[in-house]
C-alpha positions in Angstrom: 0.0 0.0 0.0 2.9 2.3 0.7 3.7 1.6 -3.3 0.2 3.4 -4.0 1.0 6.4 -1.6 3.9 6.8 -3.5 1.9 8.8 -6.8 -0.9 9.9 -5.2 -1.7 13.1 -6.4 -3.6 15.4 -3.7 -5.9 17.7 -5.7 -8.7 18.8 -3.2 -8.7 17.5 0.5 -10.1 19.9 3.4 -11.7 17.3 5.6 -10.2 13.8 5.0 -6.2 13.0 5.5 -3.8 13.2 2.5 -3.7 9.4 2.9 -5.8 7.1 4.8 -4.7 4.9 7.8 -5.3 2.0 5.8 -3.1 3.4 3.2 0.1 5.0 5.2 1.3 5.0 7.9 2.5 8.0 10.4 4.7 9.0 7.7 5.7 6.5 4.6 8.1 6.8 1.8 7.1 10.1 0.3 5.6 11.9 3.2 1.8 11.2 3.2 0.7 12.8 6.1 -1.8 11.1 8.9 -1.3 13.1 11.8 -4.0 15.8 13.2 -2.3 18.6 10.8 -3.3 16.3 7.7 -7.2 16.6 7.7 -6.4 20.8 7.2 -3.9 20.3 4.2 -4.9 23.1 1.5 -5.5 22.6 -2.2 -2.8 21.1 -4.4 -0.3 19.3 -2.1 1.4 17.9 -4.9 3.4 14.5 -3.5 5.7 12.9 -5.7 9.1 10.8 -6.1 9.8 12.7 -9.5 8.2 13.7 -12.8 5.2 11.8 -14.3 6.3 9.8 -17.1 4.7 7.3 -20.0 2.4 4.9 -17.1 3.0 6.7 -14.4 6.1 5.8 -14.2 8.9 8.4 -12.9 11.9 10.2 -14.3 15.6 9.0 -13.1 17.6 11.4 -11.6 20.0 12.5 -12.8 19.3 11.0 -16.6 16.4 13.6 -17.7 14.2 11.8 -20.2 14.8 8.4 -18.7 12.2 6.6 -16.5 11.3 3.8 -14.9 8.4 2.2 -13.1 8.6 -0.2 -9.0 11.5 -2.3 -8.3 13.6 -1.1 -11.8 17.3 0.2 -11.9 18.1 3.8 -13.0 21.1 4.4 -15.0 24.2 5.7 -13.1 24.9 9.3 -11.9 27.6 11.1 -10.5 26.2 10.7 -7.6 26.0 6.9 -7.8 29.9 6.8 -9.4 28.2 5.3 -12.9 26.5 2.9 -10.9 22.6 1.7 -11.4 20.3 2.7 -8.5 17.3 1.6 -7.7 14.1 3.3 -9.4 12.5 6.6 -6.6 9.2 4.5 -7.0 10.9 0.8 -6.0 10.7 -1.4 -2.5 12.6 0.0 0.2 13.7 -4.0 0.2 14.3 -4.1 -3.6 18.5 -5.0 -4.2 18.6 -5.6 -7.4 20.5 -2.9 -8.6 24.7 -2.3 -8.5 23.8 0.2 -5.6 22.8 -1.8 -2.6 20.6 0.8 -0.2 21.3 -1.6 2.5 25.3 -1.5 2.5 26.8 0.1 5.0 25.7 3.9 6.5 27.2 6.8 5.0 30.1 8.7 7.6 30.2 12.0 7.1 31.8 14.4 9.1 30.7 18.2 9.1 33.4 20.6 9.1 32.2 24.3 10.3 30.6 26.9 12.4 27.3 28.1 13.9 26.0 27.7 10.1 26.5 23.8 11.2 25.7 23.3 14.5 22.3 25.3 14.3 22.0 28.0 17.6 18.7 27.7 19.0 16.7 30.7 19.1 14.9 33.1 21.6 11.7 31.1 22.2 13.6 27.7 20.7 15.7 25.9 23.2 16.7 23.1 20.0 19.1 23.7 18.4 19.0 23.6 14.2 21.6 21.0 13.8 21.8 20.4 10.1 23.8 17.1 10.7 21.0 15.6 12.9 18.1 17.4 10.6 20.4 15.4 7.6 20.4 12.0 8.9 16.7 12.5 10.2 16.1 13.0 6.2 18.1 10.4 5.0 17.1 8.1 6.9 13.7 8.3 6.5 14.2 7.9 3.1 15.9 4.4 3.7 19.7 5.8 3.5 22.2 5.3 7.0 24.0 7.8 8.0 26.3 8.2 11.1 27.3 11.7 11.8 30.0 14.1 13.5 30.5 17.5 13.8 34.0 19.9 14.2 32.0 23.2 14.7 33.2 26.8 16.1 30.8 29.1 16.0 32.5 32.5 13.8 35.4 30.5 12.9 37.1 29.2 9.0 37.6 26.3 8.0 41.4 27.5 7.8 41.5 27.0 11.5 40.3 23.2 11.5 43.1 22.7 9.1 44.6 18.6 10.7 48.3 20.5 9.9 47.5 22.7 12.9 45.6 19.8 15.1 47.4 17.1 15.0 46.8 14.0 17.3 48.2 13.6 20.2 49.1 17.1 21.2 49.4 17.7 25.3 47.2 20.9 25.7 45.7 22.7 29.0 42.2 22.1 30.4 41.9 25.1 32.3 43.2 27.8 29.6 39.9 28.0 27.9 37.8 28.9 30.9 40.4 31.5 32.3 40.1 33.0 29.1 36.3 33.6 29.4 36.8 34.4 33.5 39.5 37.1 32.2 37.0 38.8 29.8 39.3 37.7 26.9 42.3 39.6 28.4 44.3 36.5 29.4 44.2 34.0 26.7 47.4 33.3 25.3 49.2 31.6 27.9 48.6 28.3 27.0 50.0 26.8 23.8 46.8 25.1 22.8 43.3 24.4 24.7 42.0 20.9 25.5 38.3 20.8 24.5 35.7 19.7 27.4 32.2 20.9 26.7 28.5 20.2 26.6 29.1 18.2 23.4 33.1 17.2 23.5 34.1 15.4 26.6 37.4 15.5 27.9 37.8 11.7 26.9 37.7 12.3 23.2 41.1 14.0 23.1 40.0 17.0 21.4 42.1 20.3 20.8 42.2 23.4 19.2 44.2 26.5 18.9 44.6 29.4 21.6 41.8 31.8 21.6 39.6 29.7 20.0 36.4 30.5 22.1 33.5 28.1 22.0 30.2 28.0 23.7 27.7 25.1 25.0 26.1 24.5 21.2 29.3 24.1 19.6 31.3 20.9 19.1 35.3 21.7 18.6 36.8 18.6 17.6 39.5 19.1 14.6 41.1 16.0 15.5 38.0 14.0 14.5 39.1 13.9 10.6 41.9 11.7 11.4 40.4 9.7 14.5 37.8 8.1 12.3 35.7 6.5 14.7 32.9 4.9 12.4 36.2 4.0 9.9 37.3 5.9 7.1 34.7 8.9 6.3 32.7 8.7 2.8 32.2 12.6 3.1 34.1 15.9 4.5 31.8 18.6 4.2 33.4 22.2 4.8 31.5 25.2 5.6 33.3 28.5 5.9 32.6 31.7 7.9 29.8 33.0 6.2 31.1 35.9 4.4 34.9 34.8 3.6 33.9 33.2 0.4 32.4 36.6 -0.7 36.2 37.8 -0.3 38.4 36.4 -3.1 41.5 37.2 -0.9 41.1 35.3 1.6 39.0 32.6 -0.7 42.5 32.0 -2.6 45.1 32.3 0.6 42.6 30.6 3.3 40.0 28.7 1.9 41.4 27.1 -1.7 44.3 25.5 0.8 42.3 24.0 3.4 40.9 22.3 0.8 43.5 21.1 -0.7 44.7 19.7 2.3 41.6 18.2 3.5 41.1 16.5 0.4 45.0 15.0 0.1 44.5 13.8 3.8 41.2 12.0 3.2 42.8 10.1 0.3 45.9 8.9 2.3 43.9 8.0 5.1 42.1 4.6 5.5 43.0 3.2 2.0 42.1 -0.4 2.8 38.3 0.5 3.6 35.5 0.3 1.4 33.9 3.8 0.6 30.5 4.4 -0.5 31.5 6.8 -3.6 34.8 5.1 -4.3 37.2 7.7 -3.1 36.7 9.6 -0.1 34.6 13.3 -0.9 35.6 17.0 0.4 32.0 18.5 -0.1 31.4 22.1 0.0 28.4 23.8 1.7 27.6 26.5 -0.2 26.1 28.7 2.5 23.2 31.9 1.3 23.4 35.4 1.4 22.3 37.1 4.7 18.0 38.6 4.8 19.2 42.2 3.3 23.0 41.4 1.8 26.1 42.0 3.8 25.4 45.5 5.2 28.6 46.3 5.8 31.6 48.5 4.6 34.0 46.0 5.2 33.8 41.9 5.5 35.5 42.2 9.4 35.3 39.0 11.7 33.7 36.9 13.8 36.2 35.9 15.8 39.4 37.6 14.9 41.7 34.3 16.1 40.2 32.6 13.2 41.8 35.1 10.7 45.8 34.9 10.0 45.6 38.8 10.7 42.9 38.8 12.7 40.2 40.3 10.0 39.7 39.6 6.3 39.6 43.6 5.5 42.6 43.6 4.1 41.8 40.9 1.5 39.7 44.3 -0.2 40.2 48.2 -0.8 36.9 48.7 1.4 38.4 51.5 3.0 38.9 53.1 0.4 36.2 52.2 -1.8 32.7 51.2 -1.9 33.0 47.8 -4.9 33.2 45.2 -2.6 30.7 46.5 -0.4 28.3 46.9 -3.5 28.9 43.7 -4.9 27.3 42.4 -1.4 25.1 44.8 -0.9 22.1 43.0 -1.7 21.2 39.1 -1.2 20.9 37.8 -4.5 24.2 39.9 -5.5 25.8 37.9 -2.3 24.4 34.6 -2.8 25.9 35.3 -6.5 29.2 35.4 -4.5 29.0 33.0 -2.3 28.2 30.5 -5.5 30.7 31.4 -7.2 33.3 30.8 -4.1 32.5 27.9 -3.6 31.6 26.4 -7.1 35.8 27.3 -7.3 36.5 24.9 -4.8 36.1 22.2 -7.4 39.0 22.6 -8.7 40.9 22.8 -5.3 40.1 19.3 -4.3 36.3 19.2 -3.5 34.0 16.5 -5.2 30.6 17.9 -4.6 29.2 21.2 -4.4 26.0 21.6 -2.2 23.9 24.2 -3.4 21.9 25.6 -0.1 22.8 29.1 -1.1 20.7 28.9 -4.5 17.9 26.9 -3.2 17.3 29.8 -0.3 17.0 32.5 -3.4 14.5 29.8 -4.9 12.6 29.7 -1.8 13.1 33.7 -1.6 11.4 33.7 -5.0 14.5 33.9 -7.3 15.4 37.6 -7.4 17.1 38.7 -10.2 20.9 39.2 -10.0 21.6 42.8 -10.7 24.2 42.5 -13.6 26.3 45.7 -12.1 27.6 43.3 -9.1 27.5 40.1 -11.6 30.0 41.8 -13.2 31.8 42.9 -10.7 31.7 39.8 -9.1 32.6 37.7 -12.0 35.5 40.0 -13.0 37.4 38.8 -9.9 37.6 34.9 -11.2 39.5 34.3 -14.4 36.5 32.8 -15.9 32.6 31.8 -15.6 33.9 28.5 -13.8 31.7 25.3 -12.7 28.2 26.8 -12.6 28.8 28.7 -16.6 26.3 26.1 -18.2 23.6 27.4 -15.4 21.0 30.2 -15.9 20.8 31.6 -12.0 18.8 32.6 -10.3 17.9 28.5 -10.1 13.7 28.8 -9.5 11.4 26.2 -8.3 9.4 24.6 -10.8 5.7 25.8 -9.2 5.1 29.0 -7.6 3.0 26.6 -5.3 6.1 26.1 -3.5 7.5 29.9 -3.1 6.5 30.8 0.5 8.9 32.8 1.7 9.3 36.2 -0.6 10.4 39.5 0.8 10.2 39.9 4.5 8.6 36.1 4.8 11.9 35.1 3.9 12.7 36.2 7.9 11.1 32.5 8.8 14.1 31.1 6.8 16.4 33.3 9.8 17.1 32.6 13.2 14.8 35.1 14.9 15.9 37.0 17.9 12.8 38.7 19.5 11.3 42.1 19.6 13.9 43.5 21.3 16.5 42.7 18.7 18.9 45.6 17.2 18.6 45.4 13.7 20.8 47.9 12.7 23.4 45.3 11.8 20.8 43.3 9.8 18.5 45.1 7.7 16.4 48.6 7.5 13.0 46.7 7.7 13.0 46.2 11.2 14.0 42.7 10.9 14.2 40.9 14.0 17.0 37.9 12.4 20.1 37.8 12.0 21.8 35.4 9.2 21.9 32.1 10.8 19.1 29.6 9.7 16.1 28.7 11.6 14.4 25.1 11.7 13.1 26.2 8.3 17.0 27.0 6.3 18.2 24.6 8.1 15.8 21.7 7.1 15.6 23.1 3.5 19.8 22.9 4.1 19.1 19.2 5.2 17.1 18.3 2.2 19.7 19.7 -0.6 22.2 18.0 0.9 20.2 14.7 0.7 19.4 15.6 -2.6 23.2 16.0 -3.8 24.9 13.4 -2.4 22.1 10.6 -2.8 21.0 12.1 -6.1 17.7 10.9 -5.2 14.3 12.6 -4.2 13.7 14.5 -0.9 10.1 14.3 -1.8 8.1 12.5 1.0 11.0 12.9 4.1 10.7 13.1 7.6 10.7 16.6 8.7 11.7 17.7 12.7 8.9 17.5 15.3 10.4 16.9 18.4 12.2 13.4 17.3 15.7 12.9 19.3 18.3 12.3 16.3 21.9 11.4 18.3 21.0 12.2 21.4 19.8 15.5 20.4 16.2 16.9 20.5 15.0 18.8 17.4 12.3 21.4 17.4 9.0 21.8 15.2 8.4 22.6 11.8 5.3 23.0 10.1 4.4 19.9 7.5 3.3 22.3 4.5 6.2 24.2 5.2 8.5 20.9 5.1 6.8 19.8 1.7 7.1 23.3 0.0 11.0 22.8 1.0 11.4 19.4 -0.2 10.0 20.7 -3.6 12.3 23.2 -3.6 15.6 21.3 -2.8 14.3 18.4 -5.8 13.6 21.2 -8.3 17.3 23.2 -7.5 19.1 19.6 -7.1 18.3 17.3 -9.1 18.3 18.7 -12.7 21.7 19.8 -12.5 23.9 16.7 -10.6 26.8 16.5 -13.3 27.1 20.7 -12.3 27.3 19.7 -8.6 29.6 16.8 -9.1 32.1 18.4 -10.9 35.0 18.3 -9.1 38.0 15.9 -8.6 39.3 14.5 -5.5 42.3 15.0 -7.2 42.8 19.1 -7.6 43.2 20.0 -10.9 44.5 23.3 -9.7 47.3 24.0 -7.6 46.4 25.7 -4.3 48.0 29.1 -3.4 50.5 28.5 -0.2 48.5 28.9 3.3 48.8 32.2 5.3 51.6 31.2 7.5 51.4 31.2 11.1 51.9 32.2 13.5 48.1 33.5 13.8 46.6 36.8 14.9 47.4 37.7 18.9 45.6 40.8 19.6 48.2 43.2 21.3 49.0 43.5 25.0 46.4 45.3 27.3 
């Protein structure tokens, strides 16, 4: 019966569920909803694996004009490394293909900051933790995953760099803490800071560098990318501070040579084991641009420790000029930026891009791209790069699906309260910053899915209080979550060869690190 819930198409329902009890149950293969919020579904909750074809059967990803009907193979995909996959519309038992969906779980490590681990909000004591909201996704949808984070809120991925934190290293307890008792004016004694926190315990052997300051919803563990403890990761997924890709400084000096060096570790390291994709992946998270643009002079810092010189400002001529400021100003012109700093990665080393970034302008309703900071932007890169063949802004296929245009793109935002100061922000009175609430950060969940399964989101789970790795998750609405699973199949899965484009292998040679030693800030 699950088989039939599959292509139902939900035209008009106001008083009956999407899908009976007989039919479904709390929530099948492709999200048929029976809970109370089911019987007051709208008009036109579309639920499908993938486009109609001939029969009803479906379309393949990844191979438009192909399709195929119940327990049938698809051909092979980047994302399957040429191998034949099972049909969207087949068994969750059906093995017939070259792609088992019962072999072993995914491992996959997240590599970032506060984007990652997900802050909880004002009147959200959850946090939005994109690798639980991921595995909750994937597994729903019949795919294991087993999870770890290295996250530090404000920091670069230039800091989680395994040349800097090696194994091993001998480092104080106690530093950290006098740090924060010292109101940050006593924080360099210590050569390094052993890692003990609400998510890292002492045990685990983490470390990190000296004035690396991290709070109870972060998870600082650099050392994690060589400790392996579910065996040799399938994925490395790196997520930068949110505004360095938009800086092609620091892009080329910080980020182009973390890569780099992720990816060459990852292939020397647990040879002998099987991987799910073949070789081991460096994925990029292509983070969005912020509610209004940057709305800023200057890129600045988070956390000026991360930074070789302790801000990225001199990566520009913002002090003397307004381009890079412009060329930010705005959040499509950003998001422009941030895809085309990360797309570049794939020639550094990463595999995959993930495209967050462009599905949160879908969801925003696809505003154009003003062509004075498209130029501007793309006169800073030698040429059009991986995403050339694409005509951005990506859209979603039905307007249906577009909820969350001009200030209802706030909901996509971690949301302060009334009482927040919005000056950094936006003019509009906004009460967000540019973190992502459960919303981003399930739509987040659901491209990344997407990308690295090259399968369907349609008909996941979607948070509601489950506890995914010992962690709860909050609430999200169900129309909400099917809207966003629309999205993330309609800015995925037509374009896999652009997202896989890369090679473990870089086919560019990275520009030497920024050497250490790192920022100090000066003697009171």
């Amino acid at each position: 019966m699950v088989q039939a819930c599959r292509m139902l198409i939900v035209l008009v329902i106001v008083i009956a569920p999407v899908c009976g009890q007989s039919a479904c149950t709390d929530r099948d293969a492709t999200g048929c909803l029976v809970d109370e919020e089911s019987s007051l579904l709208a008009v036109h909750l579309h639920v499908r694996s993938a486009e109609s074809g001939p029969s009803g059967s479906v379309e393949c990803p990844g191979s438009p004009g192909v399709f195929c009907d119940g327990n049938k193979c698809c051909p092979g995909n980047n994302a399957s490394q040429g191998k034949t996959f099972p049909c969207p519309t087949a068994e969750a038992s059906f093995s017939g293909c070259e792609v088992d969906p019962s072999e072993e779980p995914l491992k996959i490590l997240f590599v970032g900051n506060s984007f990652t681990y997900g802050p909880s909000g004002y009147d959200q004591p959850e946090q939005n933790n994109l690798p639980r909201f991921f595995k909750l996704v994937a597994e729903s949808l019949g795919q294991k995953v087993q999870q770890q984070e290295d996250t530090i809120g404000g920091c670069s991925v230039f800091m989680h760099r395994p040349s800097i934190n090696p194994l091993g290293l001998n480092c104080s307890f106690d530093a950290h803490q006098k740090c924060i008792d010292s109101n940050f004016t006593d924080c360099y004694a210590a050569d390094c800071w052993a890692v003990n926190s609400s998510h890292i315990k002492a045990s685990e052997g983490c470390t990190v560098n000296t004035g690396l300051i991290w709070g109870p919803e972060d998870a600082p563990c650099p050392q994690r990318l060589l400790k392996q403890d579910f065996g040799a990761w399938d994925v490395v997924v790196l997520q930068d501070e949110s505004i360095l890709p938009n800086v092609v400084g620091a892009l080329k000096q910080m980020l182009a040579p973390s890569v780099s060096e992720f990816s060459q570790v990852l292939r020397q390291s647990g040879t002998h084991q099987k991987r799910r994709f073949g070789d081991p992946l460096v994925a990029m998270f292509m983070t969005w641009g912020y509610y209004a643009g940057a709305h800023r002079q200057c890129p600045g810092d988070d956390v000026p420790s991360c930074f070789p010189n302790g801000t990225m400002n001199g990566f520009t001529d913002c002090e003397s000029s307004d381009d890079w400021a412009q060329s930010v100003a705005t959040h499509p012109c950003q998001s422009y930026s941030l895809a085309r700093g990360y797309a570049e990665m794939l020639d550094y080393g990463a595999k995959v891009v993930v495209p967050c970034g462009l599905a949160w302008e879908a969801a925003r309703g696809a505003e154009p791209i003003p062509q004075t900071c498209k130029a501007t932007i793309d006169a800073e890169f030698p040429d059009l790069g991986p995403l050339a063949s694409l005509s951005l802004p990506l859209k979603a296929k039905s307007e249906e699906w577009v909820r969350w245009r001009g200030k209802k793109a706030q909901e996509l935002f971690k949301n302060w309260g009334p009482t927040f100061n919005s000056t950094p922000w936006c003019d509009d009175g906004c009460t967000v910053d540019n973190h992502p609430s459960k919303l981003g950060q399930y739509l987040n969940a659901l491209v990344f899915y997407a990308t690295l399964f090259g399968a369907s989101p349609l008909g996941a789970d979607w948070p509601r209080g489950q506890v995914v790795d010992g962690m709860k998750l909050p609430t999200i609405d169900s129309q909400d979550a099917v809207a966003l699973q629309h999205i993330a199949h309609d800015v995925v899965l037509p374009y896999l060869n652009t997202w896989w484009s890369g090679s473990p292998v870089p086919r560019k040679e990275a520009p030497p690190a920024m050497p250490l030693p790192l920022y100090r800030p000066p003697a009171m």
